[in-house]
C-alpha positions, 0 to 999 in steps of 0.5 A, spaced: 848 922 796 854 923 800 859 928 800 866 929 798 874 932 799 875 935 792 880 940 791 887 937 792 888 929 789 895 928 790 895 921 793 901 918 793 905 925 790 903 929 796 903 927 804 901 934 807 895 935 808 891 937 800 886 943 800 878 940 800 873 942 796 865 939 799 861 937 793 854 931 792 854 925 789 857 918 789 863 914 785 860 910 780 866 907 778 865 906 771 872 906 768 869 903 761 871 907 754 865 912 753 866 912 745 870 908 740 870 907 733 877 906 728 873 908 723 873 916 724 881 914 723 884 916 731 891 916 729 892 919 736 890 913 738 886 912 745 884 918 750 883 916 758 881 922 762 880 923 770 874 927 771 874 931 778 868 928 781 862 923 778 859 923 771 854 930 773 853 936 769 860 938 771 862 935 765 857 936 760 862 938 755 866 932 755 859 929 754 858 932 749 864 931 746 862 925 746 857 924 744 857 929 737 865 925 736 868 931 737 874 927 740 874 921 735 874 928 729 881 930 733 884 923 733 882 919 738 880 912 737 876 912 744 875 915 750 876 913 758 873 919 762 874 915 768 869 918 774 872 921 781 874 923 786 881 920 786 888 921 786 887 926 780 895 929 780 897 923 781 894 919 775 897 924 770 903 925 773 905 918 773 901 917 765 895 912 768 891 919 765 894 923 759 889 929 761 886 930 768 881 935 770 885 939 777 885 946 779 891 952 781 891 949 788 891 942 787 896 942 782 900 947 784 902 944 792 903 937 788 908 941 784 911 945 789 911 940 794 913 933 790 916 937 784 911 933 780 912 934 772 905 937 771 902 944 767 896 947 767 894 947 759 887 951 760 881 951 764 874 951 764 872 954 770 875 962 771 872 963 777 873 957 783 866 955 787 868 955 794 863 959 797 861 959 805 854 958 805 849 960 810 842 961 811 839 967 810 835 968 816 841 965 819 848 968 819 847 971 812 854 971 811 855 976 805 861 980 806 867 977 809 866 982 816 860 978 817 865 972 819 867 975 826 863 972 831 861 967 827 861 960 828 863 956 821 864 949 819 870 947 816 872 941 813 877 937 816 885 938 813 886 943 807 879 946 807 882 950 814 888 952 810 884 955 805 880 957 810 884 961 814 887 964 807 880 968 807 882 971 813 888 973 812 887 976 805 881 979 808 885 983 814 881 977 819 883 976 827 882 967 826 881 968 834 875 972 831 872 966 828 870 959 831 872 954 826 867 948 828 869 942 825 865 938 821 863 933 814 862 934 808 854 934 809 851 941 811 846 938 816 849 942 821 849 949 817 841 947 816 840 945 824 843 951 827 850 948 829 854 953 825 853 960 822 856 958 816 858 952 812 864 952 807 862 949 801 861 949 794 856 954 790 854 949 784 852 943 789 851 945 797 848 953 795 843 948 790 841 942 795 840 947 800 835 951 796 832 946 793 829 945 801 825 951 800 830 954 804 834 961 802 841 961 803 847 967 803 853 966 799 860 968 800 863 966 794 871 966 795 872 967 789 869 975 789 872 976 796 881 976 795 882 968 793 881 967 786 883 961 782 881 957 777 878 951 777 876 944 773 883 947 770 886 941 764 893 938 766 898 933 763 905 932 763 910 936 761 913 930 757 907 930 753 906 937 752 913 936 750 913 931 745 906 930 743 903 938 743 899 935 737 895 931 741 894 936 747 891 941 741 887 936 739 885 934 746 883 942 748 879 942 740 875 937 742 874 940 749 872 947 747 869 944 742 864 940 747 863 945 751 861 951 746 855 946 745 854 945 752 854 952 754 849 953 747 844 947 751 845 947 758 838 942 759 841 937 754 848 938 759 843 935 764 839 930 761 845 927 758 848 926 765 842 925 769 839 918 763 846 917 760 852 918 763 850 918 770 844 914 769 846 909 775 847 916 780 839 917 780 841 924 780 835 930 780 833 933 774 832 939 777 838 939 781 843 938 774 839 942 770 841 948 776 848 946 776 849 946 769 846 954 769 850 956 775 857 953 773 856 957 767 858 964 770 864 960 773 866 959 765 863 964 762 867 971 763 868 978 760 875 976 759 873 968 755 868 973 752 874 976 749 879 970 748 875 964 748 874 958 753 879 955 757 883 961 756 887 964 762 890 972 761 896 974 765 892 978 769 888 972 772 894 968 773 897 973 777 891 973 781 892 965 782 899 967 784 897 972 789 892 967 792 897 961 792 901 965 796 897 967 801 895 959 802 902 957 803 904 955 796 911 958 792 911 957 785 913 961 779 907 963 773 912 957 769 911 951 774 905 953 774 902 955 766 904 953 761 899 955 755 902 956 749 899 951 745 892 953 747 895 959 744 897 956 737 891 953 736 886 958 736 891 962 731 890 956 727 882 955 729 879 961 730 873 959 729 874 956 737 874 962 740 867 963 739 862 963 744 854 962 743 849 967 741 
């Protein structure tokens, strides 16, 4: 597999720079619908999704929400989960895709930079996966002062950005560290050539490992950047004028990823023989992913409010991280999570978590 830019998609919104997130796979250009079937009734009529990346265990609760009809129960004649990498913000914006799967970062430049009418409505991930990777006989990178005098390879573009608001909200010199460039590949990280490796924790820290080698994570998540990720966005048109439809949209969702969370082999299973079938992705590789983002989802704060929820304090921790990259923006151009809010006072049952 090759390696990819992730984390901000802006396309033809945004000229400056975007931040990068590096992860594993190859688009397999499917835009076919996944599920169909008026006779479930879909007075919402059809649903087109703009997934992140490929059709991995990432998504195995959208998969799952295919497959047991939770999208065609909420309304929908059909699903489009069309694979990326691409032009997320973008496709949302301009309503090619009614729902995108971004995060705080992405979305909030795009906002910020090309005032774009979108809002975050909810999120999977609470804790990003950016992490600097190294090897553990190598740099082992644990603690943000293990960076000084390192050699870390930064992806070209935004990853620096990112990169270097690292440093600065961990109180370090960026004349201390040799930012090294490089690709999206970690060869030079496994070679020798760097101490460390920006990357991502549930793709890079995986494949790695998978090699028999043992790796140190700095995830940047648990060291001053917070923000959440695989967050779900629209329009502000839509959640103005079709709320019924964004409710039923993060049923279906929340509901797809109870059972995946309750089933993580049948995530992997149904990525690697079915919806990724044309990937030739590894078992072992997805059924490992699907345990790792786990913890990126389930937190002590969902445990108490359910999934794709996001507290006030979380929010303000994007904030903070936002600022620190350079981004100006309100919690409001930001979030807008009322009718997530509506519809687990009317459903409650959602906010469950399995056993």
């Amino acid at each position: 597999m090759t390696s990819r830019s992730r984390a901000t998609r802006a396309g033809a919104l945004l000229a400056a720079a975007v931040l990068s997130l590096a992860a594993c796979g190859s688009d397999d250009g499917d835009s076919e619908p996944t599920s169909g079937g008026s006779e479930a009734g879909g007075d919402l009529g059809a649903l087109t999704l703009q997934l992140s990346w490929i059709k991995n265990a990432e998504f195995a609760g959208e998969f799952f929400a295919d497959a047991q009809g939770y999208y065609e129960d909420a309304g929908f004649t059909s699903v489009t989960m069309d694979p990326g990498p691409g032009a997320i913000e973008t496709l949302v914006a301009t309503e090619d895709a009614d729902f995108g799967l971004s995060n705080a970062v992405s979305a909030a430049q795009v906002i910020a930079e090309e005032d774009a009418p979108l809002k975050i409505v909810g999120t999977k991930f609470q804790k990003n996966p950016f992490t600097i990777l190294s090897l553990k006989d190598g740099g082992d990178i644990a603690t943000p002062q293990d960076l000084v005098g390192k050699k870390i390879g930064v992806q070209a573009g935004g990853n620096e950005t990112l990169f270097d608001a690292l440093l600065e909200v961990n109180g370090i010199d960026p004349a201390d560290v040799e930012k090294v460039p490089v690709e999206y590949d970690p060869a030079p990280l496994i070679d020798g050539e760097v101490d460390g490796f920006l990357a991502y924790i549930t793709n890079e820290s995986i494949t790695v490992q998978a090699q028999g080698i043992e790796v140190t994570n700095l995830p940047f998540a648990d060291n001053g950047l917070p923000f959440v990720a695989e967050s779900v966005i629209t329009t502000e048109r839509m959640i103005e004028e079709e709320p019924e439809k964004v409710k039923a949209f993060l049923e279906a969702e929340i509901r797809g990823w109870q059972d995946a969370l309750a089933d993580p082999d049948e995530g992997a299973r149904m990525a690697v023989e079915e919806y990724g079938k044309d990937l030739k992705l590894d078992m072992d590789k997805e059924l490992e992913q699907s345990e790792v983002q786990a913890g990126l989802i389930v937190t002590p704060d969902v445990e108490a409010n359910g999934l794709f929820t996001i507290t006030d304090e979380l929010i303000e921790q994007n904030l903070a991280t936002l600022e620190a990259a350079g981004i100006e923006i309100e919690a409001e151009e930001l979030f807008d999570l009322s009718l997530l809010t509506e519809l687990l006072e009317e459903k409650p049952e959602l906010t469950e978590l399995p056993s």
